[in-house]
C-alpha positions as CSV (number, residue, x, y, z in Angstrom):
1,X,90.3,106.3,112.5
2,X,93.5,104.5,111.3
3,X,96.2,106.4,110.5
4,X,99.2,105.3,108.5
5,X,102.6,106.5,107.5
6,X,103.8,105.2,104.2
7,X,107.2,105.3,101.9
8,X,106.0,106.2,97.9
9,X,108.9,104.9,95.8
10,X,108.1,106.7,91.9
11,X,110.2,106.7,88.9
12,X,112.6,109.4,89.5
13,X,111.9,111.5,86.2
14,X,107.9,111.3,87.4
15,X,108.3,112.6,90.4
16,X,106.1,115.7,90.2
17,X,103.7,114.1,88.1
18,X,102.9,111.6,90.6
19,X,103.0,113.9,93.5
20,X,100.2,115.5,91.9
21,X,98.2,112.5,91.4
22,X,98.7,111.2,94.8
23,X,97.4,114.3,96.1
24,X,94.3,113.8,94.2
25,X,93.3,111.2,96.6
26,X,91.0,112.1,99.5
27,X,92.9,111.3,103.1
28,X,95.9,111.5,101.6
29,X,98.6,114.4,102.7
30,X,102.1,114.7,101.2
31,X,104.7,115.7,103.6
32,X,107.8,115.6,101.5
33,X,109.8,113.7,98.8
34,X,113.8,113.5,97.9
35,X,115.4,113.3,94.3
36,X,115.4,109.4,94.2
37,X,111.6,109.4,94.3
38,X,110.6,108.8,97.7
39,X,107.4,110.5,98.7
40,X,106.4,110.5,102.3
41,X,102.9,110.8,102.9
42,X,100.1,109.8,105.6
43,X,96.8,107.9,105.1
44,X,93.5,109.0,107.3
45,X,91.1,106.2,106.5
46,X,87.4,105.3,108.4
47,X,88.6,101.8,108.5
48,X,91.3,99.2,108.2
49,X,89.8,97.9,104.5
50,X,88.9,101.8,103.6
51,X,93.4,102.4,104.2
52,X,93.8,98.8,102.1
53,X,91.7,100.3,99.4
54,X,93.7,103.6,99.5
55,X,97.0,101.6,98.9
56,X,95.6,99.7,96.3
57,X,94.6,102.7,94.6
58,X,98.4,104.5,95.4
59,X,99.6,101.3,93.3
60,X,97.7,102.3,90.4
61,X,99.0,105.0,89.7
62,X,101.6,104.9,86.7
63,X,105.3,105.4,87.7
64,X,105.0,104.0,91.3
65,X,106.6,101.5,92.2
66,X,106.4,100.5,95.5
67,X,104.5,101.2,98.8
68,X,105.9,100.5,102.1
69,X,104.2,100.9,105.6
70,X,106.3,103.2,108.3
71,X,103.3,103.7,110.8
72,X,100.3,102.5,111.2
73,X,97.9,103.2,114.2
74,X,94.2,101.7,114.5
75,X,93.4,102.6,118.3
76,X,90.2,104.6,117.3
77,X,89.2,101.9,115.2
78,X,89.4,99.4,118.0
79,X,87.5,101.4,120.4
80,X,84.9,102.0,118.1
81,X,84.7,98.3,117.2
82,X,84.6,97.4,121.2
83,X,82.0,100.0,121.5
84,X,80.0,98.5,119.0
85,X,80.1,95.2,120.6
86,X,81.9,93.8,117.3
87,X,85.5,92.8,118.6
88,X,86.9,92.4,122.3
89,X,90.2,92.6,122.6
90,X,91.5,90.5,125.1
């Protein structure tokens, strides 16, 4: 299961209003935010494309204005993905 830390950037005088709509989405968890409108918050995806799609959807949302990666971690994913006989990692 990737997980990924990510930087929100919003419009300032939006702030709350897009804390609330990011929390709308499933996997995602807000864990704080400052003044200039930079919202910390963590992704739990089942895959790689199902984070991309979360991001893509975190754009979307009116008043943001930027998304930047912080953390990302995909050793689940890879295991899984050995186990499955669909990627070696050499």
């Amino acid at each position: 299961m990737p997980i990924g830390g990510f930087i929100v950037n919003v419009h300032p005088d939006h702030l709350e209003n897009s804390i609330r709509d990011l929390k709308k989405i499933s996997g995602l968890e807000v864990y704080g935010s400052d003044e200039k409108g930079n919202v910390v918050v963590v992704l739990e995806a089942d895959s790689s494309k199902a984070m991309e799609e979360m991001v893509e959807k975190i754009m979307k949302i009116e008043n943001v204005l930027s998304v930047g990666l912080t953390y990302f971690n995909v050793e689940d994913e890879i295991e899984i993905q050995e186990e499955q006989g669909k990627k070696t990692i050499h």
